[in-house]
LOTORBA-941321 format. One record per residue (C-alpha): residue number from 1; x, y, z; chain; residue in one letter. Coordinates in steps of 0.05 Angstrom, whole numbers. Example, Ala and Ser with C-alpha at 12.3 -4.5 7.8 and 13.67 -1.06 7.14 Angstrom:
<rs>
<r><resi>1</resi><east>246</east><north>-90</north><up>156</up><chain>A</chain><resn>a</resn></r>
<r><resi>2</resi><east>273</east><north>-21</north><up>143</up><chain>A</chain><resn>s</resn></r>
</rs>
This chain:
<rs>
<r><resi>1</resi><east>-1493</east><north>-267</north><up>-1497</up><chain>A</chain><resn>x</resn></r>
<r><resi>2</resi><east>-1543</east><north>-260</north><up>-1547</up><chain>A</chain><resn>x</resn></r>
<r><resi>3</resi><east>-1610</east><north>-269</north><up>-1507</up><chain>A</chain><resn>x</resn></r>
<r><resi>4</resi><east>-1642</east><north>-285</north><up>-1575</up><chain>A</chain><resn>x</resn></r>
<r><resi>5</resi><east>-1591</east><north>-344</north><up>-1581</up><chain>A</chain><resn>x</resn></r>
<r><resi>6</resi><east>-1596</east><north>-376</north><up>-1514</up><chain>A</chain><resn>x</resn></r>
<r><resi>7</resi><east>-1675</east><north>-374</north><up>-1522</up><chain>A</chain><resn>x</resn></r>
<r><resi>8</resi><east>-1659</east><north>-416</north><up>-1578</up><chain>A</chain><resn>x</resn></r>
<r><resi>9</resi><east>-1606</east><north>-459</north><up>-1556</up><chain>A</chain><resn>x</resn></r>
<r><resi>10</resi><east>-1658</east><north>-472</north><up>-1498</up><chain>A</chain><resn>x</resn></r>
<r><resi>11</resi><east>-1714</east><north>-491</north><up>-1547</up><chain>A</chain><resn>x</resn></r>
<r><resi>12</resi><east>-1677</east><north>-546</north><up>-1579</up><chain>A</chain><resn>x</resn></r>
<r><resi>13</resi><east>-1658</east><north>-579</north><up>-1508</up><chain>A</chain><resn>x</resn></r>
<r><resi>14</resi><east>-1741</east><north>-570</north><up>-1488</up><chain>A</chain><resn>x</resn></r>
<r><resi>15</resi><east>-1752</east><north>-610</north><up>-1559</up><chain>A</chain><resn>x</resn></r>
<r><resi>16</resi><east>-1711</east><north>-675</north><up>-1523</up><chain>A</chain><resn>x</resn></r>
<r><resi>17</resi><east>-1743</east><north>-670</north><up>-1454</up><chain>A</chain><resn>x</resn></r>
<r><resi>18</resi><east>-1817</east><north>-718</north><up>-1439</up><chain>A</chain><resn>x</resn></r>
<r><resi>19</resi><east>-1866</east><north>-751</north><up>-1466</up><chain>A</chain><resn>x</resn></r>
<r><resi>20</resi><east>-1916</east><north>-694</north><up>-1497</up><chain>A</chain><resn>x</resn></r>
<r><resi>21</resi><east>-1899</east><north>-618</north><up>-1485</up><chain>A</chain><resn>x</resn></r>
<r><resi>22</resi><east>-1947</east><north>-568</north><up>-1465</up><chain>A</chain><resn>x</resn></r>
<r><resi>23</resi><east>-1946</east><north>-487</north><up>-1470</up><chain>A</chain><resn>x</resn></r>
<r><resi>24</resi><east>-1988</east><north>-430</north><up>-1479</up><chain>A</chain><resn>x</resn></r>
<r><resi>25</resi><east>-1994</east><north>-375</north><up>-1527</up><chain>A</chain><resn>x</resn></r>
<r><resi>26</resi><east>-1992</east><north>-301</north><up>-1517</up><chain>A</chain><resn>x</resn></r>
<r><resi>27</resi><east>-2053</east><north>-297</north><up>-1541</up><chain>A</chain><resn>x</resn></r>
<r><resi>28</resi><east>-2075</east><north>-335</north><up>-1482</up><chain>A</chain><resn>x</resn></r>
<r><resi>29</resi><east>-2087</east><north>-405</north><up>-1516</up><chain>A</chain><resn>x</resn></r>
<r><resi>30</resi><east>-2071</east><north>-473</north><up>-1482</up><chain>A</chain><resn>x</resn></r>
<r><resi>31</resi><east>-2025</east><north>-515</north><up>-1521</up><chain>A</chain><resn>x</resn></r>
<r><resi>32</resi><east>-2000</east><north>-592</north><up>-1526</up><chain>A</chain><resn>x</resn></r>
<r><resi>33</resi><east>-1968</east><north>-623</north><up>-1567</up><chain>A</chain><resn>x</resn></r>
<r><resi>34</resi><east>-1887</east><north>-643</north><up>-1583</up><chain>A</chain><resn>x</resn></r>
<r><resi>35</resi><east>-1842</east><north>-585</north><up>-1602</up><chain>A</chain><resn>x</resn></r>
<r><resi>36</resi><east>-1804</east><north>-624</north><up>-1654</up><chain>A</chain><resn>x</resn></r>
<r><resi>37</resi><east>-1747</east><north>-572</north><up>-1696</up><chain>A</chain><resn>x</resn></r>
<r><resi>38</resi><east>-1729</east><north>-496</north><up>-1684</up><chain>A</chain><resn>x</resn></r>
<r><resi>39</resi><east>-1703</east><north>-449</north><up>-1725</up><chain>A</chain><resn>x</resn></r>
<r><resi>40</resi><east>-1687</east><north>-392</north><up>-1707</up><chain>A</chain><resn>x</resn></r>
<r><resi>41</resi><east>-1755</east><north>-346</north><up>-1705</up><chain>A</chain><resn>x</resn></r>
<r><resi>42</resi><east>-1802</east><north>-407</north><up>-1698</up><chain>A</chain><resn>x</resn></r>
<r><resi>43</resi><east>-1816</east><north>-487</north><up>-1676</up><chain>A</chain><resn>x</resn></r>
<r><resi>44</resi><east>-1840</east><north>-535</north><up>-1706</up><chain>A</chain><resn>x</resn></r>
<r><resi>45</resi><east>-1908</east><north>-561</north><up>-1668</up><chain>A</chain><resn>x</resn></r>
<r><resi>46</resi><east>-1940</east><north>-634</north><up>-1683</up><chain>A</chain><resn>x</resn></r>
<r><resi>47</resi><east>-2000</east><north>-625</north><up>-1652</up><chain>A</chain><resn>x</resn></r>
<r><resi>48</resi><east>-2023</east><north>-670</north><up>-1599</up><chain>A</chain><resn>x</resn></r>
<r><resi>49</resi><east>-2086</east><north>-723</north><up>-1624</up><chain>A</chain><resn>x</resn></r>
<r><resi>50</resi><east>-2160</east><north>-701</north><up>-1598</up><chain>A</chain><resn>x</resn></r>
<r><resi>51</resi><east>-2225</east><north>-726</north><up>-1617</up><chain>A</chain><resn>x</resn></r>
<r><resi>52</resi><east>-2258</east><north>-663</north><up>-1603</up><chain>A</chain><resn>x</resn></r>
<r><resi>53</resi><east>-2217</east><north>-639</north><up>-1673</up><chain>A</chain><resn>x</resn></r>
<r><resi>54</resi><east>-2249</east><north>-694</north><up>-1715</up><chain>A</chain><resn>x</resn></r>
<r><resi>55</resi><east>-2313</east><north>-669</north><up>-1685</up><chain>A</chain><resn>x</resn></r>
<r><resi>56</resi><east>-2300</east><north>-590</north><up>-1703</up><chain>A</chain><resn>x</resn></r>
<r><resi>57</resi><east>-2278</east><north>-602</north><up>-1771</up><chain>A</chain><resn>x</resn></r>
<r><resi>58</resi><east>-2325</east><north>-668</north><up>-1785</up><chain>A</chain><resn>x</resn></r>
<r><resi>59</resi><east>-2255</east><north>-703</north><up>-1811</up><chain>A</chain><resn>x</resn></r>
<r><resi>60</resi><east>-2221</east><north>-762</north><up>-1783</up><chain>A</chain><resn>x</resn></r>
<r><resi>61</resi><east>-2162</east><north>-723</north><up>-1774</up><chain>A</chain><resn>x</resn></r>
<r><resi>62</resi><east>-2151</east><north>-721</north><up>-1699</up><chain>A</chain><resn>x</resn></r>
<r><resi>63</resi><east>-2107</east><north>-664</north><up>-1704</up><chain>A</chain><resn>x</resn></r>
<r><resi>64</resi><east>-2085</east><north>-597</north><up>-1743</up><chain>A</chain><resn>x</resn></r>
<r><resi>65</resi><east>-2029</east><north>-608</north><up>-1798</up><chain>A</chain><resn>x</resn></r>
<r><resi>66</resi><east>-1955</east><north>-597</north><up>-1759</up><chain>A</chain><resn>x</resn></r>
<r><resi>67</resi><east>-1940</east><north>-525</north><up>-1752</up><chain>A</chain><resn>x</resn></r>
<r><resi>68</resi><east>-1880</east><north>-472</north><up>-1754</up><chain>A</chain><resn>x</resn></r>
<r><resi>69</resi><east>-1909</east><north>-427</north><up>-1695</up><chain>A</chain><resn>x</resn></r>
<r><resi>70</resi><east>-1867</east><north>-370</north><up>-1676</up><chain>A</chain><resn>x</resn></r>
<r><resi>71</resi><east>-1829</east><north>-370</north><up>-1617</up><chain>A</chain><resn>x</resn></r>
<r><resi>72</resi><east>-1854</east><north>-301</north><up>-1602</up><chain>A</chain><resn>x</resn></r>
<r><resi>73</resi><east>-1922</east><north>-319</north><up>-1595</up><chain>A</chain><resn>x</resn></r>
<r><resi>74</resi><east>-1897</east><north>-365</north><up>-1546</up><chain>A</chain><resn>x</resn></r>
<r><resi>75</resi><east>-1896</east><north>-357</north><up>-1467</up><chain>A</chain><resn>x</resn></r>
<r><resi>76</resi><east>-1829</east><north>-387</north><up>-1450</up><chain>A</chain><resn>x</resn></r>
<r><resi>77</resi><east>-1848</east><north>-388</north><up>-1374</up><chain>A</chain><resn>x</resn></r>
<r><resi>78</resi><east>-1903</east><north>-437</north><up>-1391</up><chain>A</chain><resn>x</resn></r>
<r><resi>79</resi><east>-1848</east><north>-490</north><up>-1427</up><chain>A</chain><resn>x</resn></r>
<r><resi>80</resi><east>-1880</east><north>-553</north><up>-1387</up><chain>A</chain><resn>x</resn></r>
<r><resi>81</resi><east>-1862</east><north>-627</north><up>-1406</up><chain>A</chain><resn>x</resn></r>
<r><resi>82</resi><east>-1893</east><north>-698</north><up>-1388</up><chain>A</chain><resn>x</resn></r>
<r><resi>83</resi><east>-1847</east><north>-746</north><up>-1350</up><chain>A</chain><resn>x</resn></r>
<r><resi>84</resi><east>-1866</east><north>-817</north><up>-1352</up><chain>A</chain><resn>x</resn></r>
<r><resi>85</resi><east>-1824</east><north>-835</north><up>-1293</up><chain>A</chain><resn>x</resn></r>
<r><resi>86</resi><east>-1844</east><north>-790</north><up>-1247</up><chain>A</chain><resn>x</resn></r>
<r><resi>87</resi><east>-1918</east><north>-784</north><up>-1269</up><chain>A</chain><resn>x</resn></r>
<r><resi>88</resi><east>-1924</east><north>-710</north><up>-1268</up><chain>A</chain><resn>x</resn></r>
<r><resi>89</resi><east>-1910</east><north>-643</north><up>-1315</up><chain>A</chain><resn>x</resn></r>
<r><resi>90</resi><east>-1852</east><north>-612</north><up>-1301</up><chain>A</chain><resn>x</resn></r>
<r><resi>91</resi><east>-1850</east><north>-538</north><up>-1313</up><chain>A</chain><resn>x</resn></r>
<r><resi>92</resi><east>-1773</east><north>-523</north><up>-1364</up><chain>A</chain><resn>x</resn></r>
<r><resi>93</resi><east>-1756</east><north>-457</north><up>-1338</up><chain>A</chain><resn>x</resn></r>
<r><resi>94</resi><east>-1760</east><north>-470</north><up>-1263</up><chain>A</chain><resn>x</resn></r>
<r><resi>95</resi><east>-1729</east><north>-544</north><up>-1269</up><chain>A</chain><resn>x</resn></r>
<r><resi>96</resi><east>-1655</east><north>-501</north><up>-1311</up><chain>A</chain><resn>x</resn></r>
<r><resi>97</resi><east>-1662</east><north>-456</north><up>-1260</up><chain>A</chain><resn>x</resn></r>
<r><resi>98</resi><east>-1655</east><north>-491</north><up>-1201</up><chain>A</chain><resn>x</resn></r>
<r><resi>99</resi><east>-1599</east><north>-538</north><up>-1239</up><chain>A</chain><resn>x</resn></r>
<r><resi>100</resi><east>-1555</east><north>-467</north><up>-1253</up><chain>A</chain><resn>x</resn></r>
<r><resi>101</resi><east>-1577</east><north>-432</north><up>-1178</up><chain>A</chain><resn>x</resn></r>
<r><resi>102</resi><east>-1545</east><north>-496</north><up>-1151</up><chain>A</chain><resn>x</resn></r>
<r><resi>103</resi><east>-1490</east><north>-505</north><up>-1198</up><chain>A</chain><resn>x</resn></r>
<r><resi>104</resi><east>-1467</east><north>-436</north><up>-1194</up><chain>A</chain><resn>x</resn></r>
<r><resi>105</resi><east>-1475</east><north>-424</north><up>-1276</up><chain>A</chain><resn>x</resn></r>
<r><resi>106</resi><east>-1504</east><north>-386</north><up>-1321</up><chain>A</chain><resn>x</resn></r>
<r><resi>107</resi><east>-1566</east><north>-401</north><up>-1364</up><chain>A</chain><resn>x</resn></r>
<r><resi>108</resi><east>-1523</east><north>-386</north><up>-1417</up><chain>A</chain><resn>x</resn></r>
<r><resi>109</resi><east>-1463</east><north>-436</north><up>-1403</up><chain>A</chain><resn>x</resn></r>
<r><resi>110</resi><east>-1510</east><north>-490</north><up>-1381</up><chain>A</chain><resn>x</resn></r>
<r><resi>111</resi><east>-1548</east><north>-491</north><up>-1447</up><chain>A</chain><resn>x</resn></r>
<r><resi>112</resi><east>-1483</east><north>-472</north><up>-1485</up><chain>A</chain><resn>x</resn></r>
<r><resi>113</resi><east>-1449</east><north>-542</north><up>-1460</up><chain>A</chain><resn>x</resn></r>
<r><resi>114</resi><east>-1513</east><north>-579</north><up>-1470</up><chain>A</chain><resn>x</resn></r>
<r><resi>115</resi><east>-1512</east><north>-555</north><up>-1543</up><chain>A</chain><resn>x</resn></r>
<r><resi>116</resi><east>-1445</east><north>-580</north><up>-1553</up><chain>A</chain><resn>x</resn></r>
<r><resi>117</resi><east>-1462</east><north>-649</north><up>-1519</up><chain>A</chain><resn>x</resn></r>
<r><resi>118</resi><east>-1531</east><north>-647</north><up>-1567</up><chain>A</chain><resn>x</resn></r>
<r><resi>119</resi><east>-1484</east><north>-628</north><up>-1621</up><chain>A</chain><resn>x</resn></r>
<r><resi>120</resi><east>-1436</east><north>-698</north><up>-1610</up><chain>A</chain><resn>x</resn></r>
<r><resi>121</resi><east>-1490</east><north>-745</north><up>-1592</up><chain>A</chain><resn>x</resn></r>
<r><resi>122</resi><east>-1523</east><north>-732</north><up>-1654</up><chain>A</chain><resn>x</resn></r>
<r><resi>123</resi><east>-1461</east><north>-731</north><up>-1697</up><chain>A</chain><resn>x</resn></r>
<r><resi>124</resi><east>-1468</east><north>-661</north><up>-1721</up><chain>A</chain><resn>x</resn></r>
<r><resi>125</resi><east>-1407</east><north>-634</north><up>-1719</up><chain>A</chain><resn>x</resn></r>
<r><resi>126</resi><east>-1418</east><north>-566</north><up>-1741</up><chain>A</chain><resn>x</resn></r>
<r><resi>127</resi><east>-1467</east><north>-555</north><up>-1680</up><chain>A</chain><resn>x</resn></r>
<r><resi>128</resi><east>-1423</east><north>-578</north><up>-1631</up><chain>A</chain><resn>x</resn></r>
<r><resi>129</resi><east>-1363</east><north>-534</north><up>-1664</up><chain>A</chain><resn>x</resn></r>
<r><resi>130</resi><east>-1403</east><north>-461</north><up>-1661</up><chain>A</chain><resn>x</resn></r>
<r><resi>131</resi><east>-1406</east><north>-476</north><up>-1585</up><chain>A</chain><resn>x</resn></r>
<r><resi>132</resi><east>-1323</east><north>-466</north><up>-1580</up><chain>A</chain><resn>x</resn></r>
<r><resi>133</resi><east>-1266</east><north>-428</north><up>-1606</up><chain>A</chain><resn>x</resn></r>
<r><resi>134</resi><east>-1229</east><north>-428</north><up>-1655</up><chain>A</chain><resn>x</resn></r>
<r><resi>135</resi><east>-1169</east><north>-451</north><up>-1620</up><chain>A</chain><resn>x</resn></r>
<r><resi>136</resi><east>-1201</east><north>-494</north><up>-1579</up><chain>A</chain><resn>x</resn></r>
<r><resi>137</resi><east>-1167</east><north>-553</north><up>-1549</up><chain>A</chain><resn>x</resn></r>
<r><resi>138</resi><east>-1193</east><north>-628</north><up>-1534</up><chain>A</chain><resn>x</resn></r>
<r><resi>139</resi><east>-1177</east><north>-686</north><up>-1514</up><chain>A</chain><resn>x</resn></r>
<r><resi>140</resi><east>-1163</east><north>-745</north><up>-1547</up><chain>A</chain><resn>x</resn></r>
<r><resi>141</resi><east>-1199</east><north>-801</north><up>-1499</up><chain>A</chain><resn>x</resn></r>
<r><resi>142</resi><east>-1182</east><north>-863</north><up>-1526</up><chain>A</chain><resn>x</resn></r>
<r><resi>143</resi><east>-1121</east><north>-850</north><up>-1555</up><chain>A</chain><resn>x</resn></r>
<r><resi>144</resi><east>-1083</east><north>-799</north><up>-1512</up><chain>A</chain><resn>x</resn></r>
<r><resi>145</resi><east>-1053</east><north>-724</north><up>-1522</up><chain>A</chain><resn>x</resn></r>
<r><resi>146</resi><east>-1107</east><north>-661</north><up>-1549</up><chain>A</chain><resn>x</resn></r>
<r><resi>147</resi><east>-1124</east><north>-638</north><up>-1609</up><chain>A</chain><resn>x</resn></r>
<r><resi>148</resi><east>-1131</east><north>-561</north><up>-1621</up><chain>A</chain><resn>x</resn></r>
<r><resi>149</resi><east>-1183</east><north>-516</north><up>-1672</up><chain>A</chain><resn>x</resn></r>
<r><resi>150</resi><east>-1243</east><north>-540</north><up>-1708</up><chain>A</chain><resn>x</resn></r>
<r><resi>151</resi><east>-1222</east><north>-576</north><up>-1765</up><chain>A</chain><resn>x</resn></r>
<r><resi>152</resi><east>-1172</east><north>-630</north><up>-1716</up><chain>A</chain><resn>x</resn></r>
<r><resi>153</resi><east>-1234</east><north>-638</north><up>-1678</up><chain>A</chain><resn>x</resn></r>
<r><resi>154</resi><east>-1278</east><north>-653</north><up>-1735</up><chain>A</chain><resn>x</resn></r>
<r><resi>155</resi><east>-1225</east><north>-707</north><up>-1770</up><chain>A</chain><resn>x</resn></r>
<r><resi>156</resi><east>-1216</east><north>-727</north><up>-1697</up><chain>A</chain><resn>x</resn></r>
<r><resi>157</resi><east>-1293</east><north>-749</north><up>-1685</up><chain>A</chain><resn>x</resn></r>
<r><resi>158</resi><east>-1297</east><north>-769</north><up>-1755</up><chain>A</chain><resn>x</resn></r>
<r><resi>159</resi><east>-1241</east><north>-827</north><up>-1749</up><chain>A</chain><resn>x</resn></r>
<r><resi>160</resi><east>-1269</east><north>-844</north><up>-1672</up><chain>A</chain><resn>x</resn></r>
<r><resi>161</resi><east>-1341</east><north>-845</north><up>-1694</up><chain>A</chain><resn>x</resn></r>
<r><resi>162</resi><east>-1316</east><north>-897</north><up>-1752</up><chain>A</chain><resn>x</resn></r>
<r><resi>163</resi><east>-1289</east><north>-946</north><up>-1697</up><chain>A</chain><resn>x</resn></r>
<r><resi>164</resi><east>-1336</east><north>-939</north><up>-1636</up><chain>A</chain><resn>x</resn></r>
<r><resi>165</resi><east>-1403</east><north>-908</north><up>-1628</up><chain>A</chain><resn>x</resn></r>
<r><resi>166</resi><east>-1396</east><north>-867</north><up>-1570</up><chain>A</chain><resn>x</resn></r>
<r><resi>167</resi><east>-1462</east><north>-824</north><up>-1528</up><chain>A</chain><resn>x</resn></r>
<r><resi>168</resi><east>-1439</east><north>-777</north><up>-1465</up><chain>A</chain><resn>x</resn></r>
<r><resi>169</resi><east>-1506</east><north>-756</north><up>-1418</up><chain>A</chain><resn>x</resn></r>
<r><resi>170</resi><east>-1493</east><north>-698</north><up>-1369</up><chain>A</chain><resn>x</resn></r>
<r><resi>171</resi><east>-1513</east><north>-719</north><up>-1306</up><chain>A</chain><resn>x</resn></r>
<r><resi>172</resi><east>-1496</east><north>-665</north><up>-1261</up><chain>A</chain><resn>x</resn></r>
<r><resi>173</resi><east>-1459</east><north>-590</north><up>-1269</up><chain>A</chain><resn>x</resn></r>
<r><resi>174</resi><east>-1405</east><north>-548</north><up>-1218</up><chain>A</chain><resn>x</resn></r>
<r><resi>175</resi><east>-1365</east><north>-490</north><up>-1216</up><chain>A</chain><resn>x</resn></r>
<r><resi>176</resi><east>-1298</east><north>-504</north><up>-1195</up><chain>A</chain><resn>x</resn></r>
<r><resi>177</resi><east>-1248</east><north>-448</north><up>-1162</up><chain>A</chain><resn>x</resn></r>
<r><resi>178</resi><east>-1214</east><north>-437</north><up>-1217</up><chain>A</chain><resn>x</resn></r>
<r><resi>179</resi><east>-1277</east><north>-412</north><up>-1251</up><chain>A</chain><resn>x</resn></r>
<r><resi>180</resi><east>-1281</east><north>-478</north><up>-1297</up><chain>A</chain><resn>x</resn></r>
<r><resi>181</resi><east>-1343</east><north>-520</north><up>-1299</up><chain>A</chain><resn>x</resn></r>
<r><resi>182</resi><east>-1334</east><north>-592</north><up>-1283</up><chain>A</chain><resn>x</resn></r>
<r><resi>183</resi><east>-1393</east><north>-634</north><up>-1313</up><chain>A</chain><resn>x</resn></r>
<r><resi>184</resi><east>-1403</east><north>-701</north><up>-1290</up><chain>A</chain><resn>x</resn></r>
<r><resi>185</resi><east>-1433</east><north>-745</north><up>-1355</up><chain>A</chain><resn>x</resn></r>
<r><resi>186</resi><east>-1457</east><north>-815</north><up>-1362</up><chain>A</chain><resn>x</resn></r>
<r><resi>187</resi><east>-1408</east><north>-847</north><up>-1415</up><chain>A</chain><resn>x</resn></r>
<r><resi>188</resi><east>-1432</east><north>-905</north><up>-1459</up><chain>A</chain><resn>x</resn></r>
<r><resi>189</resi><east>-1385</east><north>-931</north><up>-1509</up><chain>A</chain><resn>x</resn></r>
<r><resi>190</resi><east>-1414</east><north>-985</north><up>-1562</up><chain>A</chain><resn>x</resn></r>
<r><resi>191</resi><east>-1377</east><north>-1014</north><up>-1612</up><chain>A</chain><resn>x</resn></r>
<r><resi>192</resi><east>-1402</east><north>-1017</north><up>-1681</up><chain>A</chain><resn>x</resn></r>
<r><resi>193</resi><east>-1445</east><north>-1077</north><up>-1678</up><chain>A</chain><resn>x</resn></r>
<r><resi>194</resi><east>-1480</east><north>-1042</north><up>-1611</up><chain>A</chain><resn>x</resn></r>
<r><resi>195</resi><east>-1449</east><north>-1081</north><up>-1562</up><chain>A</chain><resn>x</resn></r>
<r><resi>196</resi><east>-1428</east><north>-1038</north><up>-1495</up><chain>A</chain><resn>x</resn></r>
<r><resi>197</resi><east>-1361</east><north>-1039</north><up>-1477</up><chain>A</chain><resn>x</resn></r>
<r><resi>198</resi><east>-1358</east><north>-974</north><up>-1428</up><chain>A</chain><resn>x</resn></r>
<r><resi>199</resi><east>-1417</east><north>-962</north><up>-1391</up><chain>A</chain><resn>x</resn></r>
<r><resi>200</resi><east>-1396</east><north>-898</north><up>-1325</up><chain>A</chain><resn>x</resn></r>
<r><resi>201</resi><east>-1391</east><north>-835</north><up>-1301</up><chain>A</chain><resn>x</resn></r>
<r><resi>202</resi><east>-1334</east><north>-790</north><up>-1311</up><chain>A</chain><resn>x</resn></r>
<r><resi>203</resi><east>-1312</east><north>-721</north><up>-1301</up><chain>A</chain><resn>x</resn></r>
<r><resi>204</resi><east>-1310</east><north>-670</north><up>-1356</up><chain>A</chain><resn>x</resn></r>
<r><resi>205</resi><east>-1282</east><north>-594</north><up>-1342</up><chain>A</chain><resn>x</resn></r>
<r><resi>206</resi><east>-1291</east><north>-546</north><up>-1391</up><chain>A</chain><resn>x</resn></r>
<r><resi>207</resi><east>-1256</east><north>-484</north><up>-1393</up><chain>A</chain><resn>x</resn></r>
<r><resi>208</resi><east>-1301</east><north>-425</north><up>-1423</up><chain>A</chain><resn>x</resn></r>
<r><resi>209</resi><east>-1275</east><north>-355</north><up>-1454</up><chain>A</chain><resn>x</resn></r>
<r><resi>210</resi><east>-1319</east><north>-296</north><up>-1471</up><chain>A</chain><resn>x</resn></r>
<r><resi>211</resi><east>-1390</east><north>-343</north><up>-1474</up><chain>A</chain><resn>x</resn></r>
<r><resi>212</resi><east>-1345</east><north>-398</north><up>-1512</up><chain>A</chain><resn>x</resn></r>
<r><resi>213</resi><east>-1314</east><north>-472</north><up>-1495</up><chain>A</chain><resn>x</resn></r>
<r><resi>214</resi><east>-1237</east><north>-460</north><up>-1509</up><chain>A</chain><resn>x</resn></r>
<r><resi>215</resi><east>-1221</east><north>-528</north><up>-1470</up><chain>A</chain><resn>x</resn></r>
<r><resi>216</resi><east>-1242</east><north>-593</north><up>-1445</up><chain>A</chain><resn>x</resn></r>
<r><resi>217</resi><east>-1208</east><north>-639</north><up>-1413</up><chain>A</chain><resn>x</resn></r>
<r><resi>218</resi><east>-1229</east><north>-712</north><up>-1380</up><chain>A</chain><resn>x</resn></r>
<r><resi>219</resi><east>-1218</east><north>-729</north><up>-1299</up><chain>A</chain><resn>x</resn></r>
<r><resi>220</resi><east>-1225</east><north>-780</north><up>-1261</up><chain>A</chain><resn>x</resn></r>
<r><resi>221</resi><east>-1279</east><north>-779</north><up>-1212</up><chain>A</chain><resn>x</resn></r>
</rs>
């Protein structure tokens, strides 16, 4: 796969993870702030508030205006981000790493299926659809039987997003015998006034063909 692509697809996962992100630049600068948008030669940075700005500049601004920085001026290794729970940076790279070493996947499937999960949970369809093929099948949850190729999927979501508000969290990844990837996801199904009516786990196994999804289908766990 295209290294340039999965750099990217990685970026836009690192812009949902913590509380304040921190990174350095190849020119050898220490950075924090929040990675907010990528595209793909550059990231948006909002620069994290200090009063020793203010001071520099003698404004009140407490930080630089937000920034496009390129993402080759960027040390990916350094990709660290602040979880609240846990009190503590956690350094990106090594964190995916040890998720695919254990899971037996690739970098590039692991941030290809969280692209198409990103891609659902914020209801953009296109984003979600580059991640499969063209004749890609899936399954209708709620109502039973699969639909196959892009445009079934997109009335598909389209008439389900209209009726329930559904948001599926991976939880945990595998590589099954078969060479299929079973992903276990947190399912949360609202209806439209935001009440829950499915809150659980359940099994997900994707079927992937040269670097795509061509399948999903949903088990029991």
């Amino acid at each position: 796969m295209d290294a340039n692509l999965v750099t990217r697809l990685s970026l836009e996962r690192f812009t949902t993870l913590g509380e304040r992100h921190a990174f350095r630049l190849r020119s050898g600068r220490d950075c924090q702030g929040f990675l907010t948008d990528v595209r793909d030669d550059a990231v948006l940075v909002m620069w994290a508030p200090s009063p020793f700005y203010a001071q520099a500049t003698g404004t009140d601004a407490m930080s630089p205006p937000d920034e496009w920085v390129p993402i080759a001026e960027i040390e990916l290794d350094s990709l660290s981000y602040w979880d609240d729970r846990e009190h503590r940076w956690i350094d990106f790279v090594e964190a995916s790493n040890k998720i695919c070493l254990a899971a037996n996947i690739t970098a590039w499937e692991f941030e290809l299926l969280h692209a198409a999960y990103r891609g659902f949970n914020d209801r953009e369809i296109d984003a979600a659809l580059v991640t499969m093929t063209a004749d890609v099948t899936w399954p209708r949850a709620f109502k039973g039987d699969f639909v196959r190729g892009h445009e079934a999927i997109r009335a598909y979501w389209t008439e389900q997003w209209a009726e329930i508000d559904p948001l599926v969290e991976p939880v945990s990844f595998q590589r099954e015998a078969e060479g299929r990837i079973l992903v276990v996801v947190q399912q949360v199904v609202r209806d439209l006034a935001g009440n829950v009516l499915i809150d659980t786990q359940v099994g997900h196994r994707f079927t992937l063909v040269e670097g795509l999804i061509q399948g999903m289908e949903v088990v029991e766990l």
